[in-house]
Rosetta silent file (secondary structure, phi, psi, omega in degrees, C-alpha in Angstrom):
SEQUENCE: XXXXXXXXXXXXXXXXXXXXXXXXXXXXXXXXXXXXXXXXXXXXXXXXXXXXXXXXXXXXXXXXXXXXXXXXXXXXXXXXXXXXXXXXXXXXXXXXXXXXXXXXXXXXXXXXXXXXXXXXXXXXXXXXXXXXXXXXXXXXXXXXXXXXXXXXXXXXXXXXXXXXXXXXXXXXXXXXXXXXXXXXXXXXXXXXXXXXXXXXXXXXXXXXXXXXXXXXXXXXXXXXXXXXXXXXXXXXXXXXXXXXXXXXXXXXXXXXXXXXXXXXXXXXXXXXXXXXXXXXXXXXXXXXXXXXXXXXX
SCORE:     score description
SCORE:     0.000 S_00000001
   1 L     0.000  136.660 -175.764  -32.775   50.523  -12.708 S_00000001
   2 L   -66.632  169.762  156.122  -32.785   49.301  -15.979 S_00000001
   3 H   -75.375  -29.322  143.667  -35.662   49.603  -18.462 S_00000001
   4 H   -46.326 -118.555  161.076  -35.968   45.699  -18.255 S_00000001
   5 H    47.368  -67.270  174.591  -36.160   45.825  -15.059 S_00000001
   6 H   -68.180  -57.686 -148.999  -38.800   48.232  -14.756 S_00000001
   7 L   -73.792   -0.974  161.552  -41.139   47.228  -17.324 S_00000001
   8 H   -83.771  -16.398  175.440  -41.098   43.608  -15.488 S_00000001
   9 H   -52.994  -93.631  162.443  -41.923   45.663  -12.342 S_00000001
  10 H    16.699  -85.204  161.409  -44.465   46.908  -13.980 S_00000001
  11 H   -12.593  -57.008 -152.485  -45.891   43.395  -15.183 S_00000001
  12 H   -87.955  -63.086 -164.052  -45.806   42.029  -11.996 S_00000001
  13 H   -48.782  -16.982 -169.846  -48.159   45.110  -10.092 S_00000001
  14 H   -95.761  -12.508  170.064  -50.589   44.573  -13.379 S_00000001
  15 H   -85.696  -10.521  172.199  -50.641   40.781  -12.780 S_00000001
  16 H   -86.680  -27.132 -174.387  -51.616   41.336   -8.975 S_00000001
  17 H   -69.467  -35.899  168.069  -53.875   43.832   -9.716 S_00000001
  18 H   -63.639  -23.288  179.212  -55.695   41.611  -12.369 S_00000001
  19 H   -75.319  -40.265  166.774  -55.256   38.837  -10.062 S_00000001
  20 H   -76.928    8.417  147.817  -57.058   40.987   -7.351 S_00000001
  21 H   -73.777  -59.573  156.423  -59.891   41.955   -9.554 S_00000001
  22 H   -28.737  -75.208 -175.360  -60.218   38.204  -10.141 S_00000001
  23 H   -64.230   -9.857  175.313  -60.353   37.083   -6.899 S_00000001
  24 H  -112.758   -6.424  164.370  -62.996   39.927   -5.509 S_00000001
  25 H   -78.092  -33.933  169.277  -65.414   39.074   -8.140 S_00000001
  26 H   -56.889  -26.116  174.549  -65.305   35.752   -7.336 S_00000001
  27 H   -85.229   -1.717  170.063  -66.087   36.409   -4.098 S_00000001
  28 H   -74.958  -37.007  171.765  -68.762   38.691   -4.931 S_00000001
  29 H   -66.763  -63.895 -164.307  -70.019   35.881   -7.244 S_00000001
  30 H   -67.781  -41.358  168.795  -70.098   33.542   -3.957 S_00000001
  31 H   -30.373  -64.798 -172.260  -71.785   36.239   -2.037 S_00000001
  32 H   -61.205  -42.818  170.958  -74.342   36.409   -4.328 S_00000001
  33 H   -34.990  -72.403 -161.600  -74.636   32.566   -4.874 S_00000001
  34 H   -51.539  -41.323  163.051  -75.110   32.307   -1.369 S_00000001
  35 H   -62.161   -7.478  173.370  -77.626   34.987   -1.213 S_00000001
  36 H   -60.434  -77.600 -176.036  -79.125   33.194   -4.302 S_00000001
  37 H   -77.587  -14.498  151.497  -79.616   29.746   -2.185 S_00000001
  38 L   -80.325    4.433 -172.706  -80.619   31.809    0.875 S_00000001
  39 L   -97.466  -68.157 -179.068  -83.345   33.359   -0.816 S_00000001
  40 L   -63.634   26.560  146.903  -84.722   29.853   -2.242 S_00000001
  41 L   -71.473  -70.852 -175.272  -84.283   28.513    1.269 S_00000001
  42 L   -57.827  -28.000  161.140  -86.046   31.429    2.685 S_00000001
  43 L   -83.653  -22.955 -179.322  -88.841   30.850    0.009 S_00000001
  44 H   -74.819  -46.949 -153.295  -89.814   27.211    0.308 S_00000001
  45 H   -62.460  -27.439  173.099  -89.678   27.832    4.142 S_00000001
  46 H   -60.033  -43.375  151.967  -92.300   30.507    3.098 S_00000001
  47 H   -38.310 -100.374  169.793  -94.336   28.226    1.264 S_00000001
  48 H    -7.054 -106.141 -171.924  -94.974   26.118    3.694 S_00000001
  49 H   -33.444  -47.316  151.756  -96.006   28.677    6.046 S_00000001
  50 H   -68.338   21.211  163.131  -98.904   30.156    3.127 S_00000001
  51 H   -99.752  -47.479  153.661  -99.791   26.642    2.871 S_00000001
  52 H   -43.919  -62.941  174.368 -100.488   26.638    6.496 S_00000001
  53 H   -59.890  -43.454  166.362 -101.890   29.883    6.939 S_00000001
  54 H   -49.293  -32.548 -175.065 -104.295   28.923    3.944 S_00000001
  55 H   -70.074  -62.790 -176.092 -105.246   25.614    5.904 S_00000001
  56 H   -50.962  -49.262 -149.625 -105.690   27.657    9.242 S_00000001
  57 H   -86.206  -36.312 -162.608 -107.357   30.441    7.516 S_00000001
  58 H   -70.220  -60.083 -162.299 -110.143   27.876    5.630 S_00000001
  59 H   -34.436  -48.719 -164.516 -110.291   25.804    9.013 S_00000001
  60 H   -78.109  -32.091  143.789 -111.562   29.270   10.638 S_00000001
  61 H   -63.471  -12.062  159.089 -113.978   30.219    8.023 S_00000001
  62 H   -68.095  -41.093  173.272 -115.375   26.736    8.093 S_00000001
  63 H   -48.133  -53.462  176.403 -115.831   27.807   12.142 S_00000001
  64 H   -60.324  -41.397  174.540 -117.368   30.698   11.059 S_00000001
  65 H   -60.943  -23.975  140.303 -119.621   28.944    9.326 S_00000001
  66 H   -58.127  -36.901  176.208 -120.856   26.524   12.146 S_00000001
  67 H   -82.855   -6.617  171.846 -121.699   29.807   14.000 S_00000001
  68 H   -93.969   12.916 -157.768 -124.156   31.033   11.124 S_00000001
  69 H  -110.971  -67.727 -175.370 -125.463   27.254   11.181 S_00000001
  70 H   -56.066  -57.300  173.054 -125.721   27.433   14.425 S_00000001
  71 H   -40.081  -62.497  171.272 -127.436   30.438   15.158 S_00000001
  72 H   -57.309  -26.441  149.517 -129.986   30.162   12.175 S_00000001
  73 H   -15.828  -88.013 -179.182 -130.882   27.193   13.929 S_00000001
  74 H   -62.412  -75.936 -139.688 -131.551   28.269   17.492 S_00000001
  75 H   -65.881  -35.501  162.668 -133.706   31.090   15.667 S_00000001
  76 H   -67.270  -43.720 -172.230 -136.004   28.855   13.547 S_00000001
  77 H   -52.633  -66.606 -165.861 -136.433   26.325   16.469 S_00000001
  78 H   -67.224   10.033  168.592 -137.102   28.954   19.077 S_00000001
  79 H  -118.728   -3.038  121.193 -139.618   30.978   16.990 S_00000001
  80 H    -8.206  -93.594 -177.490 -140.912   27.322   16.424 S_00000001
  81 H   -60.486  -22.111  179.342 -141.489   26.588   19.814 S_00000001
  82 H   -68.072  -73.250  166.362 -142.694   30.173   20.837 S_00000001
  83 H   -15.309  -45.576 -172.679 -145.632   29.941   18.198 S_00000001
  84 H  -103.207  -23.806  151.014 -146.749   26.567   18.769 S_00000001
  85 H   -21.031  -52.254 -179.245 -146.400   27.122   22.586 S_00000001
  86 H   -52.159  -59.067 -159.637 -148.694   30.300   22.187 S_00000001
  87 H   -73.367    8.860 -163.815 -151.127   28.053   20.032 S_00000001
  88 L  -133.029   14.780  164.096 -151.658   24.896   22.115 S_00000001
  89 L    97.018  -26.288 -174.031 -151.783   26.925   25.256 S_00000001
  90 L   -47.628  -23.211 -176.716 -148.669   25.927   27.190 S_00000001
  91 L   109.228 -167.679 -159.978 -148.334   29.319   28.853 S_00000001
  92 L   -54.798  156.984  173.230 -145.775   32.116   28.973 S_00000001
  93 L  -136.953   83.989 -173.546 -142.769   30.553   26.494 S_00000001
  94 E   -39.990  132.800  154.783 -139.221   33.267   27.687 S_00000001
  95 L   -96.543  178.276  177.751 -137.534   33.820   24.102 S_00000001
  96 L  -124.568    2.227 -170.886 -134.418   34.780   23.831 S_00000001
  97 L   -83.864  123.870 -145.810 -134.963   36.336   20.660 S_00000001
  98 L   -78.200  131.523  175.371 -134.198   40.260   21.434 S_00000001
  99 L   -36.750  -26.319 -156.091 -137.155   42.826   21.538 S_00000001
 100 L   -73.493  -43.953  179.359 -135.350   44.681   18.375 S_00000001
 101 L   -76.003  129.199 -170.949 -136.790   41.766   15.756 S_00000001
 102 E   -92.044  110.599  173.583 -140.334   42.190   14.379 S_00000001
 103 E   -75.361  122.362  164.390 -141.931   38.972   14.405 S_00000001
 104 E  -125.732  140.018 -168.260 -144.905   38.823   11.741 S_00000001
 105 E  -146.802  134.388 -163.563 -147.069   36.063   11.205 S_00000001
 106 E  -115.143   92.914  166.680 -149.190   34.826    8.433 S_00000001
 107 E   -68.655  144.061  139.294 -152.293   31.902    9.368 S_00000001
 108 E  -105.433   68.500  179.010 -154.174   29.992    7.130 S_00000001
 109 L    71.979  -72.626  168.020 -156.063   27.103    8.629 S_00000001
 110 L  -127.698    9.004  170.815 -152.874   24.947    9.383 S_00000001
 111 E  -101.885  152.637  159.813 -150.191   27.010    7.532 S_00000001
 112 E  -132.787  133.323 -154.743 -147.885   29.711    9.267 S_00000001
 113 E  -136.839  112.868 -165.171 -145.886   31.599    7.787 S_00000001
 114 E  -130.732  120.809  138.940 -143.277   33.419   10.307 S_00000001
 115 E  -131.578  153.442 -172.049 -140.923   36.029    9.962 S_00000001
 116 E   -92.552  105.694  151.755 -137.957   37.698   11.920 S_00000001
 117 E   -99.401  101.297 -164.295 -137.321   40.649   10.337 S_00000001
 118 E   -87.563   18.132  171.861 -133.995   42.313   12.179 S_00000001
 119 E    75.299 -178.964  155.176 -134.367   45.258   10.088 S_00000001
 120 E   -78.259  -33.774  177.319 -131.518   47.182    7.850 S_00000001
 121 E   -71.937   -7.774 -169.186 -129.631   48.741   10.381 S_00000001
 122 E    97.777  154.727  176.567 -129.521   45.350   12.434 S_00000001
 123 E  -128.166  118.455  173.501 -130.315   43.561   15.567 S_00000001
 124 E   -49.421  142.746  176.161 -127.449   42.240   18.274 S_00000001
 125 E  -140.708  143.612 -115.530 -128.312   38.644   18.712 S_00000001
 126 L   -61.413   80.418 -172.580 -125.784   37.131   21.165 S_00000001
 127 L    65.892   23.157 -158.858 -123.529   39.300   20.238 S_00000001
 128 E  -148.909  129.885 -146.150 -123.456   39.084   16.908 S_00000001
 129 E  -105.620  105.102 -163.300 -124.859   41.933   14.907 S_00000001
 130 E  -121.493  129.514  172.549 -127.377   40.320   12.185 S_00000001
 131 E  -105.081  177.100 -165.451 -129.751   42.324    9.001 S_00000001
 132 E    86.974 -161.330  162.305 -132.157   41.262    6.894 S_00000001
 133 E  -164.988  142.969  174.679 -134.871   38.585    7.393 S_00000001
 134 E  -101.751  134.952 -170.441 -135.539   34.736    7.861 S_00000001
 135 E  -112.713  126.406  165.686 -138.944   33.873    6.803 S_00000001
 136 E  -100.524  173.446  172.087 -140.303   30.122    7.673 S_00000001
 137 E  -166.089  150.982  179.238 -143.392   27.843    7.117 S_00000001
 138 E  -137.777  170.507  175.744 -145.175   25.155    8.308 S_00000001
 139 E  -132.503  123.169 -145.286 -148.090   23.034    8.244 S_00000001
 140 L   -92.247  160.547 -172.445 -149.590   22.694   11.778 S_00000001
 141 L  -170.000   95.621  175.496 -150.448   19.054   12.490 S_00000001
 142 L   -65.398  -29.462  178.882 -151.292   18.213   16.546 S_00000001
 143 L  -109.085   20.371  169.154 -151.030   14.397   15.732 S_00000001
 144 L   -99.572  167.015 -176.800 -147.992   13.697   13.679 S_00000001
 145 L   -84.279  -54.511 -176.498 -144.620   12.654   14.974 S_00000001
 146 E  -106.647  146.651 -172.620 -142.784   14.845   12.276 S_00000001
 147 E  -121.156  136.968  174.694 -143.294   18.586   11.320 S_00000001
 148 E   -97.391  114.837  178.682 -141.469   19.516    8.350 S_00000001
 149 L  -110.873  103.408  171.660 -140.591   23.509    8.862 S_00000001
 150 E   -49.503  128.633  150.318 -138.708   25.306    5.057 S_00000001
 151 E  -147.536 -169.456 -151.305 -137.555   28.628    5.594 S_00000001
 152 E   166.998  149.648 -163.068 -134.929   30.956    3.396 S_00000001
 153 E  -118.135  152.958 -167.896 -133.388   34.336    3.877 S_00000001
 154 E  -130.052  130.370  163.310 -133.889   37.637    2.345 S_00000001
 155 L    49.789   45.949 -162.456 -131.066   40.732    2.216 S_00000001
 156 L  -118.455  126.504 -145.765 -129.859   38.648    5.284 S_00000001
 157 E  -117.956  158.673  177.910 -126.083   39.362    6.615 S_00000001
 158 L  -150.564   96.930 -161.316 -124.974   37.767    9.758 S_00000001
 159 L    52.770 -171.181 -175.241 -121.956   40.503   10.973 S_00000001
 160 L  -104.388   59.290  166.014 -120.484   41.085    7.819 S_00000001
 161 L   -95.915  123.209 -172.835 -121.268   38.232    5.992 S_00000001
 162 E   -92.954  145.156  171.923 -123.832   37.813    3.762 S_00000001
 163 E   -97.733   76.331  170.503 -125.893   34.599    4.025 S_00000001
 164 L   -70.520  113.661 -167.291 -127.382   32.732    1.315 S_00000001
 165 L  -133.681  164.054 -175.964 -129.842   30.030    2.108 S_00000001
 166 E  -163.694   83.007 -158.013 -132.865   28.089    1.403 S_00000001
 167 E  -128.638  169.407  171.514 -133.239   25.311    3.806 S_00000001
 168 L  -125.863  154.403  170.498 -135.393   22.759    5.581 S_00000001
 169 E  -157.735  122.574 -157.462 -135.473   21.378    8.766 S_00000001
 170 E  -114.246  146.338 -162.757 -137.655   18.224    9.805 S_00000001
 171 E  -122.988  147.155  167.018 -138.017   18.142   13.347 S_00000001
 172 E   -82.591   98.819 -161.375 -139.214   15.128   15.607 S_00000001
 173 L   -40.765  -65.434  172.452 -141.318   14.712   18.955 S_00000001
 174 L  -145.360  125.924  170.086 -139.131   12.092   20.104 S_00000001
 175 L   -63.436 -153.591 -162.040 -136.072    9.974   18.962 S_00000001
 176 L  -103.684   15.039 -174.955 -135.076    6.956   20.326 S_00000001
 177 L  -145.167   -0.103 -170.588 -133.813    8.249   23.544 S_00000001
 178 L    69.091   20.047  164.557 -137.385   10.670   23.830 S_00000001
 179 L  -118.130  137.630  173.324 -136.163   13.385   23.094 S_00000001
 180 L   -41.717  121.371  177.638 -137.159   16.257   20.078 S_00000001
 181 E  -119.059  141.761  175.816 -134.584   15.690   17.430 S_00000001
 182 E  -144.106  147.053 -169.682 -134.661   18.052   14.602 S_00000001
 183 E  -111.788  125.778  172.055 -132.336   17.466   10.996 S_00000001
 184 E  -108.708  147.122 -171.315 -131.180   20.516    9.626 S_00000001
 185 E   -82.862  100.341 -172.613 -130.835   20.971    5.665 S_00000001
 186 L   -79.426   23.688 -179.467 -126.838   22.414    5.621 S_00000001
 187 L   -36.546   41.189 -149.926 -127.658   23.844    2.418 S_00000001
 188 E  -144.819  172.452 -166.803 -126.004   27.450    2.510 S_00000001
 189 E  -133.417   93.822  175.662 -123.517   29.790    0.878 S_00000001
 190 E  -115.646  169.048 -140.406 -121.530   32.312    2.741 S_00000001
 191 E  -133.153   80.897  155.805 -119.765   35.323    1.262 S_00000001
 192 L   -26.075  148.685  158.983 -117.074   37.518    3.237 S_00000001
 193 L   -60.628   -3.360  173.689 -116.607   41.179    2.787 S_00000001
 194 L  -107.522   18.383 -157.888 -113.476   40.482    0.891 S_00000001
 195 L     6.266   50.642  138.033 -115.605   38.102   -1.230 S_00000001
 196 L   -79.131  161.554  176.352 -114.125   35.001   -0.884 S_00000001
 197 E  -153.610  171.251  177.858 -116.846   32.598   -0.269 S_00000001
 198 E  -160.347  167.243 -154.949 -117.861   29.206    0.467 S_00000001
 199 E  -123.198  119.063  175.159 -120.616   26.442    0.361 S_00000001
 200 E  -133.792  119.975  167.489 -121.700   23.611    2.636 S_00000001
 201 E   -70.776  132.446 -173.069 -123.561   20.509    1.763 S_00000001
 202 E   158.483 -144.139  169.079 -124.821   18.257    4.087 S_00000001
 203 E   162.642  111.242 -174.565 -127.002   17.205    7.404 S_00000001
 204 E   -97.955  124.890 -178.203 -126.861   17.864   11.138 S_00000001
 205 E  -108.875  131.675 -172.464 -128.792   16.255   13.204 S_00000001
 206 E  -100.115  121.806  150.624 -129.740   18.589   16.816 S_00000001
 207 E   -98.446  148.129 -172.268 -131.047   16.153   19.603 S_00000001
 208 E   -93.214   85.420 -151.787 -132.750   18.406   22.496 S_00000001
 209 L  -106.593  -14.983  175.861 -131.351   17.052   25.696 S_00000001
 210 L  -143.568 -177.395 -167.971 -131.719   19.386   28.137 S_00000001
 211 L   109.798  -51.725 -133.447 -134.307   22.238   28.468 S_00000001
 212 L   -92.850  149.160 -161.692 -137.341   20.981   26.636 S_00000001
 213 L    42.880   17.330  158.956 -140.689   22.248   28.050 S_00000001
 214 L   -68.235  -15.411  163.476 -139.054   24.244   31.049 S_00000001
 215 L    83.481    6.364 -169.014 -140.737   27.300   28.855 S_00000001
 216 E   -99.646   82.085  173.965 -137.061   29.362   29.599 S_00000001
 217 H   -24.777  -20.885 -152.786 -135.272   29.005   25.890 S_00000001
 218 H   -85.779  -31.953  172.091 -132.022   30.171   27.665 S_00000001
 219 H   -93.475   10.570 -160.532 -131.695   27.047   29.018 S_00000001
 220 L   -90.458  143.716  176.876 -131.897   24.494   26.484 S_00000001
 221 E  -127.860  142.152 -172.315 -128.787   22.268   25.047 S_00000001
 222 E  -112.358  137.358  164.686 -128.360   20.633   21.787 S_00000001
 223 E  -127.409  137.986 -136.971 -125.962   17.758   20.956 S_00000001
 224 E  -143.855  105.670  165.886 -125.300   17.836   17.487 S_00000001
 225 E  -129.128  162.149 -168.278 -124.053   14.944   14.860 S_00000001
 226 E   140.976 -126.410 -159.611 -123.559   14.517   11.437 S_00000001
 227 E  -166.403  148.013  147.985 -121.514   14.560    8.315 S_00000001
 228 E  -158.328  176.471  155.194 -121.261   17.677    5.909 S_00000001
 229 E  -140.190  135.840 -173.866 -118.859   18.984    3.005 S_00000001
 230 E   -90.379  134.386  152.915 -117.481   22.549    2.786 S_00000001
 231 E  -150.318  137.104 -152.706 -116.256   23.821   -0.384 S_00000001
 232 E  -101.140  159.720 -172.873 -114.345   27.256   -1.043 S_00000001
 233 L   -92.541   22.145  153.213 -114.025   28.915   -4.195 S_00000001
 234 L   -79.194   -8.748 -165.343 -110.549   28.426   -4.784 S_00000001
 235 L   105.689  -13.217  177.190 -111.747   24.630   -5.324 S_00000001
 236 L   -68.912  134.179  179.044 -110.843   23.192   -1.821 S_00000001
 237 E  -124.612  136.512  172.374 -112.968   20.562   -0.269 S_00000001
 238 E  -120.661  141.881 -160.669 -113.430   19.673    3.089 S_00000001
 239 E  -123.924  155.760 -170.511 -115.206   16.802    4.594 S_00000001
 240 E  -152.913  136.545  164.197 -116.409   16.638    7.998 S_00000001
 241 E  -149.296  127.079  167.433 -117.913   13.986   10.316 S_00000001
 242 E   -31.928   94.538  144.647 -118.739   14.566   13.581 S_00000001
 243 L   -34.719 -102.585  172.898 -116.708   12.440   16.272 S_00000001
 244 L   -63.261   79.378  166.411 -117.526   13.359   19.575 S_00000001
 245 L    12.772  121.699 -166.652 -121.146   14.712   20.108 S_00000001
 246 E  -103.145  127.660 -179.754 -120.695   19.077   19.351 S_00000001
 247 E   -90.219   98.079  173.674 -122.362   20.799   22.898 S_00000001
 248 E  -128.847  106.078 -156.614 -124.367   23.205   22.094 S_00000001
 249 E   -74.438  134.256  179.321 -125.627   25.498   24.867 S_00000001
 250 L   -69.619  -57.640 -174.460 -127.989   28.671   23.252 S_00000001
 251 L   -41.108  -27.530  169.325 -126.520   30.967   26.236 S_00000001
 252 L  -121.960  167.554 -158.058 -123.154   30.813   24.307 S_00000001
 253 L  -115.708   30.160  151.638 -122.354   31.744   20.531 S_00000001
 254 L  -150.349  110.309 -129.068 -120.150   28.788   20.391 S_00000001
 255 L   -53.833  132.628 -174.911 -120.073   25.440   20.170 S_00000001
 256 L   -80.908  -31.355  178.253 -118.499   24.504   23.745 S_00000001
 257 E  -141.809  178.959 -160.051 -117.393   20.931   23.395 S_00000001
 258 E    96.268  171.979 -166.255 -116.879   17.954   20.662 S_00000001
 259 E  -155.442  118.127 -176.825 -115.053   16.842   17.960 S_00000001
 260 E  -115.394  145.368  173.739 -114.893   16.502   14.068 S_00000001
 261 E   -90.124  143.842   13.955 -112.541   14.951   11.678 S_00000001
 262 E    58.140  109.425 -175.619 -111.923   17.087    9.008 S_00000001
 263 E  -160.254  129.544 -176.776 -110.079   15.915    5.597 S_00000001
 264 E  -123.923  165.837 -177.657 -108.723   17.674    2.926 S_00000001
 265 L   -53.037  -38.922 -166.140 -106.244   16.617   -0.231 S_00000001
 266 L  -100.546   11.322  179.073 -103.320   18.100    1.389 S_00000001
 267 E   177.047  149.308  164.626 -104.030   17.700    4.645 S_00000001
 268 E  -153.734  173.652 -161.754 -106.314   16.157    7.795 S_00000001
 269 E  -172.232 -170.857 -169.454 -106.894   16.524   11.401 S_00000001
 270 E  -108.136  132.780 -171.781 -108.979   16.811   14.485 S_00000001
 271 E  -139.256  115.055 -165.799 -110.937   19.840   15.071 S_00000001
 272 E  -129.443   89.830 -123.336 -111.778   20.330   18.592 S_00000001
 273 E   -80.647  -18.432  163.562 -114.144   22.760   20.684 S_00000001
 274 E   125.074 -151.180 -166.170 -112.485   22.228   24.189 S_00000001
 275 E   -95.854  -16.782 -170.671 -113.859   20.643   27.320 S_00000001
 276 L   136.024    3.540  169.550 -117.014   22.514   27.967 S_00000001
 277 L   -79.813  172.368 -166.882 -116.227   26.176   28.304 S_00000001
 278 L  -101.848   62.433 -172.239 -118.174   28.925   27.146 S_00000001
 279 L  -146.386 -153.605 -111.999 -115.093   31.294   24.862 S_00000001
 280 L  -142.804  -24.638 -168.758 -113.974   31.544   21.465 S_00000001
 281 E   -75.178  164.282 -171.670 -110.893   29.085   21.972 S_00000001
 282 L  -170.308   93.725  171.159 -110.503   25.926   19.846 S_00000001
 283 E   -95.796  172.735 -169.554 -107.584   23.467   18.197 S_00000001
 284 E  -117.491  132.416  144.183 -106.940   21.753   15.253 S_00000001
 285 E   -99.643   91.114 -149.092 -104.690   18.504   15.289 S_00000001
 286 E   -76.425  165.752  160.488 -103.306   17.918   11.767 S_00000001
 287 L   -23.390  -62.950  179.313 -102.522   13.701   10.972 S_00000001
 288 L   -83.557   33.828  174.968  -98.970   14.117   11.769 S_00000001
 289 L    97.121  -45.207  161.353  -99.349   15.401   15.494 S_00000001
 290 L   -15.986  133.567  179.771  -98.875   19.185   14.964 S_00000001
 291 E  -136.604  130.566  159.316 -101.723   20.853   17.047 S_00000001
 292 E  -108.930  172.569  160.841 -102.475   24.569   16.421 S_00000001
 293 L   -56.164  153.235  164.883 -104.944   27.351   18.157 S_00000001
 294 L  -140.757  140.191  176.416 -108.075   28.180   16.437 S_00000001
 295 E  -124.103  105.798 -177.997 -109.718   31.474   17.660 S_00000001
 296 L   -59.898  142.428  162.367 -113.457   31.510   16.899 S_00000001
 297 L   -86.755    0.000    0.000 -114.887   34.662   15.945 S_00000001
């Protein structure tokens, strides 16, 4: 072999080898591309899903927040109704409020002044482990149609949320159907252990429908309308109006039935307490049809 010869040999193995250096970076270049465009694939689809979970996650702290509504509720009415039972005579009045809370009560001629104190360590109250104390007041008045009663909370946590409030609630002998109606002031602020928190403005009206003067508390049911707006401290606002009448039995620590609309910038839906059982389950129906689970705490 000649020395032409070779040194075109030569040539030739350094142009395949440069050609095959060429040709695996490019595909190492498409590799990556593709992992490139499979990443932002894999990230919008990600969005979406913490845009969701954020929605889901507000929806269920808005939930929670109907069960401290609720609850502070049931506690002013029925230490309401114990009190002025006692004072007008009616006989024994069952509470349901648990031996563990120190009731103290301050008269003056026609004011009272009541509070539940559930101590620091806490008191179970249908299941739900609550500290602190709600203090109330009134002005007693045997011949008016409306009693206005104020009360506001001190060091007062409801599981571990702390509650801030200062509220009113004017309550009625009888509405238009004869039954005690009482309007609650949604005034309140509550504050996770991971402090996020949120605020709701507003006004629920409780009609008494079944229960009233059987002297058992355990049995009494409230159907519950109105309008409020929630707002969280990232800036999200939610609006709410009451559809469907919200069933609310004292014997359970959730609302059992009803319906609310719900509407936010980025999104609205149906928010919906079931058929009448007594658990924890719930769904959401966004605008476009999508229906998810909601699991009350």
């Amino acid at each position: 072999m000649n020395f032409s010869n070779l040194k075109l040999k030569n040539f030739l193995r350094g142009d395949v080898r440069q050609n095959f250096n060429v040709l695996k970076k490019g595909i190492v270049g498409l590799f990556i591309l593709g992992l490139v465009f499979t990443s932002c694939s894999d990230n919008d689809g990600s969005g979406e899903d913490e845009s969701l979970s954020m929605d889901t996650t507000e929806l269920q702290r808005s939930a929670e927040i109907d069960q401290v509504d609720n609850m502070l509720g049931d506690l002013v009415v029925e230490a309401y109704e114990n009190r002025e039972s006692s004072e007008l005579g009616r006989g024994t009045f069952t509470s349901g409020i648990p031996e563990c809370v120190t009731i103290t009560v301050i008269a003056q001629q026609n004011y009272r002044e009541v509070t539940l104190d559930f101590g620091i360590e806490g008191c179970y109250v249908n299941g739900h482990l609550i500290r602190g104390q709600l203090v109330f007041d009134y002005t007693r008045d045997t011949e008016a149609q409306q009693i206005m009663i104020n009360y506001y909370l001190v060091d007062f946590y409801f599981d571990a949320k702390q509650i801030i409030a200062n509220r009113s609630i004017l309550k009625e002998l009888s509405n238009e159907n004869g039954n005690p109606q009482f309007t609650h002031d949604l005034s309140i602020t509550v504050i996770w252990p991971n402090g996020v928190q949120a605020s709701r403005e507003g006004a629920r009206i409780r009609e008494w429908v079944e229960g009233f003067g059987s002297g058992v508390f355990s049995d009494n049911v409230f159907e519950i309308t109105g309008d409020w707006t929630a707002t969280f401290v990232n800036g999200n606002t939610h609006t709410y109006e009451v559809l469907t009448p919200l069933r609310r039995e004292v014997i359970c620590s959730n609302i059992v039935s009803g319906s609310f609309d719900v509407q936010r910038t980025n999104f609205g839906g149906i928010f919906d307490f079931g058929d009448g059982d007594c658990d924890n389950q719930a769904t959401f129906t966004f605008n476009n049809g999508t229906e998810i689970p909601i699991t009350l705490n």
